[in-house]
N, C-alpha and C positions, 0 to 999 in steps of 0.2 A: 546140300544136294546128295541125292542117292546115286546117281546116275549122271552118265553123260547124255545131252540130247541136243538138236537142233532145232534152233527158233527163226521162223520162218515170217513171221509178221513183228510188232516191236515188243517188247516186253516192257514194262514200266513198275518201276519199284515207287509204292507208295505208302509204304508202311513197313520199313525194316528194313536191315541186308538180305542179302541172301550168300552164304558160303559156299566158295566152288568146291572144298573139302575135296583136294585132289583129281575132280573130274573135268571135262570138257565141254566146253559150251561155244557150240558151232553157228556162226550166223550166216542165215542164207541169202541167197543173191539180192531182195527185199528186206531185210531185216534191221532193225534195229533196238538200240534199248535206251531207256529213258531212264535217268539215273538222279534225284537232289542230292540236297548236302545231308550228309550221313547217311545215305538212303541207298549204297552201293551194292554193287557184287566184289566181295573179297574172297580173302582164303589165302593159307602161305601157302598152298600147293593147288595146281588148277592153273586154267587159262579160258582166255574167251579169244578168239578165233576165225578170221572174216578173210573172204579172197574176192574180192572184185576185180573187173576187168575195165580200164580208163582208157579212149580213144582218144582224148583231147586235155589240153593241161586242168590241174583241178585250181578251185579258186575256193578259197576258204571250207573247205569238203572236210565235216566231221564224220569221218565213214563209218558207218555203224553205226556212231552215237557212242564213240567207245570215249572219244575224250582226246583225239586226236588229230586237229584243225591244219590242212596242210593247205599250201596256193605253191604250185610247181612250174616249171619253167617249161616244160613240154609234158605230154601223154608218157602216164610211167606203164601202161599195160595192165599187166596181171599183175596185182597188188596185193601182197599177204599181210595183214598186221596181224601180230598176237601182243594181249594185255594180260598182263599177272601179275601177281601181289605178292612174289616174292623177295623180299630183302635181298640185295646185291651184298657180299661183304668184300673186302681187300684189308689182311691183316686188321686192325682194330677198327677198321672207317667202314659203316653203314651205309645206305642208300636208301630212298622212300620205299615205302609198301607198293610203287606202281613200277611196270616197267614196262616198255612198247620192243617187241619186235619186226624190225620192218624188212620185208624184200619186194623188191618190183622188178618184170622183167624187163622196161626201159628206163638204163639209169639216166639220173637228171639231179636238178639242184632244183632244191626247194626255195623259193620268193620269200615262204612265211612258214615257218614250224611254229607248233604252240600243241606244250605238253601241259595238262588239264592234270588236277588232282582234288582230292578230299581231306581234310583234314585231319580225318582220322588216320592218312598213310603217312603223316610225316613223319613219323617213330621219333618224335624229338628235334626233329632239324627248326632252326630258326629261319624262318619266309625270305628276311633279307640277305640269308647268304644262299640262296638256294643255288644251284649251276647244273647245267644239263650236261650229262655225261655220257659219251656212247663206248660199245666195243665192239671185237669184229671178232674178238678170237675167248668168247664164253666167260669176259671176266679176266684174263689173265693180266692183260693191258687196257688202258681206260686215257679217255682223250675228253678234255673237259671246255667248254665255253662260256664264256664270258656273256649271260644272257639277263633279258627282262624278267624280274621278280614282283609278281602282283603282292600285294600285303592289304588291301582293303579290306577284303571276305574273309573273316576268320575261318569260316567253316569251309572253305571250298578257296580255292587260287590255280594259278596257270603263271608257266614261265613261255618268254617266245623267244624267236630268233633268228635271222635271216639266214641264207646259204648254208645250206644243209645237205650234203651229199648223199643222195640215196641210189643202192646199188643192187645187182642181182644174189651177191652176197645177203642174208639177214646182219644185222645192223642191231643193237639191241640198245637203247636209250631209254636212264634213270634218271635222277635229279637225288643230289646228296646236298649237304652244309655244308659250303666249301671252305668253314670254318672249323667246325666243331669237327668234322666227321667226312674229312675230303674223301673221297675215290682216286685213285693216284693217275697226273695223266699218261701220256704215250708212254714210257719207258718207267715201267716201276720200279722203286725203289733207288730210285737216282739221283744223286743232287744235282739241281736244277740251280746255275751260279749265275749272277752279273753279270755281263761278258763286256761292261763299259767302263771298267777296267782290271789291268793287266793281273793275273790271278796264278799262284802258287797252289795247284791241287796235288797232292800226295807225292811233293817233288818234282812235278812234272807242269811244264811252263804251257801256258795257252794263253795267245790273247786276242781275241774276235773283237774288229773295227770295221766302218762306224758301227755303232746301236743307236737310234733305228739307222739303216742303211736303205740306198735309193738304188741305184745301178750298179753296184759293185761290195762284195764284202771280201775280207780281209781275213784271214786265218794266218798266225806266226805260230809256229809250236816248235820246241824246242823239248824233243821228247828220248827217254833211251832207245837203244838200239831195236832194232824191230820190226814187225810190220806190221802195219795201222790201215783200218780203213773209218773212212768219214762219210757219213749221208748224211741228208736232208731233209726232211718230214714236213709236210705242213700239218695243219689240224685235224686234217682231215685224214690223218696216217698218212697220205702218200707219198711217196719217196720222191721229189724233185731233182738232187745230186747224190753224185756217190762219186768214191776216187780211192783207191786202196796205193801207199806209200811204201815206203820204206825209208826209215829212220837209220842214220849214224850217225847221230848223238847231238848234230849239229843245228840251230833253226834252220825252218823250212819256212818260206814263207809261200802260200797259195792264195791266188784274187780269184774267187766267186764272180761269175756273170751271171746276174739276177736278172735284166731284162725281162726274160720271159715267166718271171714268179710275179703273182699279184700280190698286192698289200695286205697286210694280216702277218700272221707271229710265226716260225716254223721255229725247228728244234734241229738242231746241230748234234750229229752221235760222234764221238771218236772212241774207237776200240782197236784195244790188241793190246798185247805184253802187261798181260792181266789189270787192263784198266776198262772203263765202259764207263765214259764221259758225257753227261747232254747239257748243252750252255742252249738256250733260249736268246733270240733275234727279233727281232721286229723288222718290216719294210715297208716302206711311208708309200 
């Protein structure tokens, strides 16, 4: 492309890419585009670009035709996706050629996500490890799911997913190898340990019970002097507990009332006196 411009009726690629070579491609309130396998709109720089307006929940709604299949739990509003083809990096680990930004202004949870690709965007990733990955804050942090990987169509594939948090925030979701070339999740560069059983980290004593846990979880730590705080995160980033301590040297033991957390994995932070610890939970 030369130019940016808006398409107003559908556009249908049937003989070649077409590059967005850093420009803009606006679709309008009618619009859409018709894409086969190899037969995209790419480009490492560029975006394609749609705002719709939803009174009632969508059901299986590939908006635009961009390649992004959603079924939502209520009306999200004003609905902004952007598609771009630029590579995510995190230190050595890659991400596919596609990536969706989303914002609506009625957040809600998704029934069905299902992110669509080309073959040509997979920069090397293997179909069976693929995992769909989002962030909130440009890449810094990255929050990964355990989703459905198609491998049938060499040329073209799709991963799906249930319950998928979408918000007035943009939201930006890739899909990497969550083998070869992971995206790191919630808290980068962290080691992420067992916590089903009792664990020595850099001298410092923690031991989180049961894993998985049902009504009640367990924190002992036995840490230097100090002052510590501890949150909770589900997958979805958000903060479910928090509790800032103070340490003299001795164990401490705190019980977690989970009741009101649903079942799915959340992430345990402990920080302070130069530590930044995340142990991984599950709740049945």
């Amino acid at each position: 492309l030369g130019n940016s411009f808006v398409i107003n009726g559908t556009a249908t690629l049937s003989n070649g890419d077409v590059d967005l070579n850093g420009k803009i491609v606006t679709l309008g309130t009618a619009a859409s585009i018709s894409e086969s396998a190899n037969q995209t709109f790419k480009g490492d720089s560029g975006y394609l670009v749609v705002t719709r307006a939803f009174g009632s929940a969508l059901t299986n709604n590939n908006i635009a035709g961009l390649g992004l299949k959603l079924t939502t739990g209520g009306a999200t509003g004003a609905t902004s996706i952007i598609r771009g083809h630029t590579i995510s990096t995190h230190g050595s680990s890659n991400s596919s050629k596609r990536y969706y930004n989303i914002a609506v202004a009625n957040p809600t949870t998704t029934n069905f996500f299902e992110f669509n690709y080309d073959s040509t965007e997979l920069a090397g990733a293997v179909r069976s490890n693929l995992k769909l990955y989002k962030t909130i804050d440009t890449g810094a942090t990255w929050v990964n799911y355990n989703c459905t990987a198609t491998t049938a169509n060499t040329a073209t594939g799709k991963v799906y997913i249930n319950n998928i948090a979408l918000t007035t925030t943009p939201i930006k979701f890739t899909i990497s190898d969550s083998v070869n070339a992971p995206l790191s999740p919630v808290f980068v560069g962290k080691q992420i340990i067992s916590p089903s059983k009792y664990k020595m980290i850099n001298n410092k004593n923690i031991n989180v019970y049961p894993n998985p846990f049902s009504e009640n979880l367990t924190l002992e730590l036995q840490l230097p002097n100090g002052n510590y705080s501890i949150e909770c995160y589900d997958m979805n980033g958000r903060r479910v507990y928090t509790n800032n301590f103070e340490s003299n040297g001795v164990k401490s033991i705190m019980n977690l009332t989970t009741e009101q957390m649903a079942s799915g994995m959340y992430i345990i932070s402990i920080k302070g006196e130069n530590m930044n610890q995340t142990i991984k939970v599950v709740k049945e």
